[in-house]
C-alpha positions as CSV (number, residue, x, y, z in Angstrom):
1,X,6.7,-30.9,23.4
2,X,6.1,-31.6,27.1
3,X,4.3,-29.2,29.0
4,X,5.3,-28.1,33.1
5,X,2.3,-29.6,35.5
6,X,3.5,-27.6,38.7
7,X,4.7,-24.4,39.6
8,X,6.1,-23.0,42.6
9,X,3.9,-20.4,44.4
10,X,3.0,-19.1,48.0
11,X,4.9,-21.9,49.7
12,X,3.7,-24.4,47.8
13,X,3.8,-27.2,44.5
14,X,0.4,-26.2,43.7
15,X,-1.3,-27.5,39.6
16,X,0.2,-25.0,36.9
17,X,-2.9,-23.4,36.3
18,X,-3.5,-22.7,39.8
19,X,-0.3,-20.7,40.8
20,X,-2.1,-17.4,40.9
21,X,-1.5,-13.9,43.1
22,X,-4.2,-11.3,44.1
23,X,-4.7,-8.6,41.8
24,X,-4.2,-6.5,44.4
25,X,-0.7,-6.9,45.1
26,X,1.9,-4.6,45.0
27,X,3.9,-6.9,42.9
28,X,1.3,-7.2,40.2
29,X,0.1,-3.3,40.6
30,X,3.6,-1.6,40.8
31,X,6.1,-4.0,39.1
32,X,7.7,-4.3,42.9
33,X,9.1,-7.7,42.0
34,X,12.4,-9.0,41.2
35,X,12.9,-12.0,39.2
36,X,15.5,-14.8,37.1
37,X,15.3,-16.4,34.3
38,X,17.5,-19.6,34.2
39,X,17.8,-22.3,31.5
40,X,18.1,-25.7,32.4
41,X,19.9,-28.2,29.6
42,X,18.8,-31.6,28.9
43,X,21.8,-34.5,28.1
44,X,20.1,-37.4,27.2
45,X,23.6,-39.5,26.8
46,X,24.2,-38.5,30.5
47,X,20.3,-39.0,31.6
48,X,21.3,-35.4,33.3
49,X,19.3,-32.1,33.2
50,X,21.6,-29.1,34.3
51,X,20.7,-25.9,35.3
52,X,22.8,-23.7,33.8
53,X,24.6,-20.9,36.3
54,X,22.7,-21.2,39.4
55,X,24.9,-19.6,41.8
56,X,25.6,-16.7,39.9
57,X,22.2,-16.4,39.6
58,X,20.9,-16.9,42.9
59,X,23.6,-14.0,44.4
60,X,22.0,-11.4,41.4
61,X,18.6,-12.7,43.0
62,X,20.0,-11.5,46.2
63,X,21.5,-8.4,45.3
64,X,17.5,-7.4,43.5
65,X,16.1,-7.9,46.7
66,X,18.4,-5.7,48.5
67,X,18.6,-2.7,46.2
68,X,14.2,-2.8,45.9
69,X,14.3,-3.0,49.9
70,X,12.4,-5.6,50.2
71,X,11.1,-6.7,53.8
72,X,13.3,-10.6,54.6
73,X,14.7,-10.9,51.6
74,X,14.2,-14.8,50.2
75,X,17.6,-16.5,50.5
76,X,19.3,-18.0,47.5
77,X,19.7,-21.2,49.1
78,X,16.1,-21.5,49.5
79,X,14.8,-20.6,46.3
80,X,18.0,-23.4,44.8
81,X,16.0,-25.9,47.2
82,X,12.4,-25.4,45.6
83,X,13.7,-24.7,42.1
84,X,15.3,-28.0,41.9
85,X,11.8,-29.7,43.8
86,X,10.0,-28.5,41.1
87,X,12.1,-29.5,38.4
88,X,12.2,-32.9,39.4
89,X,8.1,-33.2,40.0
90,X,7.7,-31.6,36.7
91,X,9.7,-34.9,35.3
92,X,10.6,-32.8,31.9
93,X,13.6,-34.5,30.1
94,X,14.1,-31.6,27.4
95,X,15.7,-28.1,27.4
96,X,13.5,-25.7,30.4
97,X,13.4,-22.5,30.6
98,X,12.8,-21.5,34.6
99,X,11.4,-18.0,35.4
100,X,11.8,-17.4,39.5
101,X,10.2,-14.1,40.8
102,X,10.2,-12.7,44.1
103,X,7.8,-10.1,44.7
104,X,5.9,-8.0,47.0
105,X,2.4,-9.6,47.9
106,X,1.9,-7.1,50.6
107,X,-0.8,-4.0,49.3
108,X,-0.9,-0.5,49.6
109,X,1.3,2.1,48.1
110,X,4.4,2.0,45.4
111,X,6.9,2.4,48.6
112,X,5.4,-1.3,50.5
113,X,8.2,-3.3,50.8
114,X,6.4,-6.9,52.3
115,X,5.7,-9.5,53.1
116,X,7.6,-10.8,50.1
117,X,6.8,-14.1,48.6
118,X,8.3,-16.5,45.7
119,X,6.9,-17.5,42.4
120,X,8.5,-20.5,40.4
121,X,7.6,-21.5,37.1
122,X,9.2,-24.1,34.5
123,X,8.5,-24.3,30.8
124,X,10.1,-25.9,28.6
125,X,12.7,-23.7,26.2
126,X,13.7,-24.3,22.8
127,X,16.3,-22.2,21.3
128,X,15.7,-18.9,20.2
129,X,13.9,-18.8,16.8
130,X,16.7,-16.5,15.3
131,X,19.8,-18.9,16.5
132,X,20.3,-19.8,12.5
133,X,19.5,-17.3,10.4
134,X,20.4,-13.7,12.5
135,X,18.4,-11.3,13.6
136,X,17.8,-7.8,11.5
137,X,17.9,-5.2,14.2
138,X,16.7,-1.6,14.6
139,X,18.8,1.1,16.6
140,X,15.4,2.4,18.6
141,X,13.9,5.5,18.7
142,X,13.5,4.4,22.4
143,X,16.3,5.5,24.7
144,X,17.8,3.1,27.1
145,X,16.8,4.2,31.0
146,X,19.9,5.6,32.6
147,X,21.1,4.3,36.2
148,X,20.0,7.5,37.6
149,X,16.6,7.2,37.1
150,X,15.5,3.0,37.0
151,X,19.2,1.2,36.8
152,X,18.8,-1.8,34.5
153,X,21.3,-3.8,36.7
154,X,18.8,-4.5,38.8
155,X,16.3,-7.1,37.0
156,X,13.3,-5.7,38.3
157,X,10.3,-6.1,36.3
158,X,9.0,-2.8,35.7
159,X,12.5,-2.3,34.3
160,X,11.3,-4.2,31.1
161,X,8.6,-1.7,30.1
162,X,11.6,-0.3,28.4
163,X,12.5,-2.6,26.3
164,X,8.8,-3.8,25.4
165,X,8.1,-0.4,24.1
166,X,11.2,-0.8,21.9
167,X,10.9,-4.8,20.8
168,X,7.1,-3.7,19.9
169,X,8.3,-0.4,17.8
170,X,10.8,-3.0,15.9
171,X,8.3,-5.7,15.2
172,X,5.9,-2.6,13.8
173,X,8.9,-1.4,11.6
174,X,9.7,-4.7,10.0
175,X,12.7,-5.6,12.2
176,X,13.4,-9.2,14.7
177,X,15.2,-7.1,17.8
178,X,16.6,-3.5,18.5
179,X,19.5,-2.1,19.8
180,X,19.1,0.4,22.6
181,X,21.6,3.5,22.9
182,X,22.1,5.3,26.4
183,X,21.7,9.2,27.5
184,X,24.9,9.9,26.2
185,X,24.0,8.5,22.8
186,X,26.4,5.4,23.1
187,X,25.3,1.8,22.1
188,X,23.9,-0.2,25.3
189,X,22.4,-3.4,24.4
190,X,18.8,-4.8,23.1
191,X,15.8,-5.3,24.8
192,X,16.8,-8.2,26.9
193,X,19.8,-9.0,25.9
194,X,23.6,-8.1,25.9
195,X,25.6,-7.0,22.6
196,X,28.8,-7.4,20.7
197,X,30.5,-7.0,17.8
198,X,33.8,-7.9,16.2
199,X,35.7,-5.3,14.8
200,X,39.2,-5.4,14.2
201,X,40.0,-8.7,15.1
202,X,38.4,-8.3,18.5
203,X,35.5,-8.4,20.5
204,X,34.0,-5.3,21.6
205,X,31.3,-4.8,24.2
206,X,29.8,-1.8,26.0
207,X,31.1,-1.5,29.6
208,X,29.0,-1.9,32.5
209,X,28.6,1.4,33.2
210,X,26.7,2.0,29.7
211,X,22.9,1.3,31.3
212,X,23.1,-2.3,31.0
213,X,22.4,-5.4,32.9
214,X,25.3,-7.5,35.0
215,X,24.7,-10.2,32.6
216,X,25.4,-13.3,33.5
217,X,25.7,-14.6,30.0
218,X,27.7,-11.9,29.3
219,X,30.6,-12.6,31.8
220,X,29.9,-16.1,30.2
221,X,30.7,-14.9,26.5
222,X,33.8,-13.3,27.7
223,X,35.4,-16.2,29.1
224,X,34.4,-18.8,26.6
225,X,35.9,-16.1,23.7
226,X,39.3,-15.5,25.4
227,X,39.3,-19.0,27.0
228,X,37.8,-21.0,23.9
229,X,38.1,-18.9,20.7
230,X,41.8,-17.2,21.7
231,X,40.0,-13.7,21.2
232,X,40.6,-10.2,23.0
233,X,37.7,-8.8,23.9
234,X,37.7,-5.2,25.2
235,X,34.6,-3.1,26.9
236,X,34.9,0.3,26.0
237,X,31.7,2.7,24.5
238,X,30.3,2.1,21.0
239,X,29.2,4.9,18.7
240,X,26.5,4.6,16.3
241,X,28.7,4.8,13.4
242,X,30.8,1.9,13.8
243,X,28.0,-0.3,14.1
244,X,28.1,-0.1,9.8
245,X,31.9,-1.1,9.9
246,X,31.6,-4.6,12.2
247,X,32.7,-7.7,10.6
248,X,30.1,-9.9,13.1
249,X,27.8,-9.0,16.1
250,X,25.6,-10.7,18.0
251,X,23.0,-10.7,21.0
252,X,23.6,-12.7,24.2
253,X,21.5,-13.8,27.0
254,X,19.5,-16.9,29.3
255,X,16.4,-16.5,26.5
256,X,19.1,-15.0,23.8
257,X,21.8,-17.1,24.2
258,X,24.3,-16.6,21.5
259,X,22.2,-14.9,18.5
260,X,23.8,-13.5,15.4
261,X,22.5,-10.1,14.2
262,X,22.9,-9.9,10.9
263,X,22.1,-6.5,10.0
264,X,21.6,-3.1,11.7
265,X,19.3,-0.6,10.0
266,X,19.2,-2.4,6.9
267,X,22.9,-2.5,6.9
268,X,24.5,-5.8,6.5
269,X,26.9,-6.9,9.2
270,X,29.9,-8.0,7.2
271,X,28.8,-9.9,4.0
272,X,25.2,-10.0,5.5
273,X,25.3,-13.7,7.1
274,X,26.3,-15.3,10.0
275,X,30.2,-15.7,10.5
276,X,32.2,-18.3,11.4
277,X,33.0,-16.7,14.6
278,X,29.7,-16.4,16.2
279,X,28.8,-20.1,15.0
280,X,31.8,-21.4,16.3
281,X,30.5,-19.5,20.1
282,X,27.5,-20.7,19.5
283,X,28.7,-24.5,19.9
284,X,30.9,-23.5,22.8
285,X,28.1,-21.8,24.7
286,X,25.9,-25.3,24.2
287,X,28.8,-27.4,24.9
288,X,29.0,-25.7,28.3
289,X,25.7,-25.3,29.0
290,X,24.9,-29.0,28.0
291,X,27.4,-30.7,29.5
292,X,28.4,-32.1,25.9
293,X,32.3,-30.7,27.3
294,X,33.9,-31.3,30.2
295,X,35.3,-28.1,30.7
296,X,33.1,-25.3,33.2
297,X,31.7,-28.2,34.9
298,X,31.1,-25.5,37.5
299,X,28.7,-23.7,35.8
300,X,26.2,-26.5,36.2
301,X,24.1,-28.0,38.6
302,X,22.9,-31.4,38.3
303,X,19.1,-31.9,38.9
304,X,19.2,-35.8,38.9
């Protein structure tokens, strides 16, 4: 496996190891940062990487910036410019995985808001370890942070203390992942990634309005099931209980992609392996991403 030579930092292509930021920032200090993480695909038959989603990404990157307040927020257009720079000096030709964080290099207190700067930083991505066999997962002890007090549609990174705390207490207890429920006791999603399950026939997700991130891989899922697979798929709150009554579920996300769980507190999930469903999304999902199928050509950006 290749390794990334440059990153993206303080205005400039700068040797990986260099791309460093003062310890006394507010970004590094406070968590005041916002940040995306955006997969770029490999086709070796088209001699094409593609990153996968950019736009949508780049107007979430935007929307970060606004709610934290930040002082001349980085446009998206920008940040599209320099990502693709660096891709192309770092001269991988394999699957990436691209982490782009803005965040406050100004010092003082938790309420600075600038200067603002922008971190870039490729690496390249395999796909996740539990894309064949499932993931066992945990409901956590660990409540997901309601929108009232640090809403997880913003992908601010102190946000993800919340689910570290809980993808630690898993890996302790024996278990891959966990499974967040809200403040109202309704199922949310994991620790950095969305959830659903089929029940019924259909896809079920939580809503938006359940604590959850504005996934972009999400929206994805949806499409590809109704448009690809012919399935319904309804948002709507999940108890607890019906996660034992679920004939397939899985995790979703840019790290995640499409991940089967398998089981859910030492419950099986249907018969206990991965359905025919969620591997038949799986290859829709890569087909899309990959450029392997003409359809969503949208979704992907050409690098070459």
């Amino acid at each position: 496996m290749a390794s990334a030579r440059y990153a993206f930092v303080n205005g400039d292509i700068v040797p990986f190891a260099d791309a460093k930021v003062h310890v006394s920032t507010a970004g590094f200090k406070f968590g005041t940062g916002v940040f995306e993480g955006i997969r770029g695909y490999w086709n070796a038959a088209h001699g094409q990487m593609y990153l996968f989603r950019m736009d949508e990404h780049m107007r979430r990157l935007a929307y970060s910036q606004r709610f934290m307040r930040f002082e001349d927020p980085i446009a998206g257009e920008h940040v599209q410019e320099k990502t693709l720079t660096l891709v192309r000096a770092n001269e991988l030709r394999e699957n990436i995985h691209i982490m782009t964080t803005v965040y406050v290099a100004g010092h003082g207190s938790p309420t600075v808001c600038g200067p603002v700067d922008l971190a870039i930083t490729t690496t390249p991505g395999v796909g996740p370890r539990l894309a064949e066999r499932g993931a066992r997962v945990q409901v956590s002890s660990w409540q997901r942070v309601a929108d009232t007090a640090m809403p997880m549609r913003v992908k601010c990174n102190a946000n993800y203390h919340n689910g570290r705390l809980a993808a630690l207490q898993a890996q302790v207890d024996g278990y891959d992942a966990c499974l967040f429920l809200n403040s109202r006791g309704k199922v949310a999603e994991g620790h950095g990634m969305c959830f659903f399950m089929l029940r019924h026939g259909r896809a079920v997700t939580p809503p938006l309005s359940s604590d959850i991130l504005e996934s972009i891989t999400r929206q994805t899922v949806i499409e590809l099931l109704r448009e690809e697979l012919g399935l319904e798929v309804v948002e709507r709150d999940i108890d607890r209980s019906e996660l034992a009554d679920t004939e397939e579920a899985f995790f979703c996300g840019t790290a995640w992609e499409v991940t089967p769980v398998v089981s859910v507190d030492r419950i099986p999930v249907g018969d206990g392996a991965v359905g025919e469903t969620v591997r038949a999304l799986q290859r829709a999902y890569l087909d899309a991403a990959c450029g392997t199928s003409d359809r969503h050509a949208g979704w992907r950006l050409p690098v070459y």
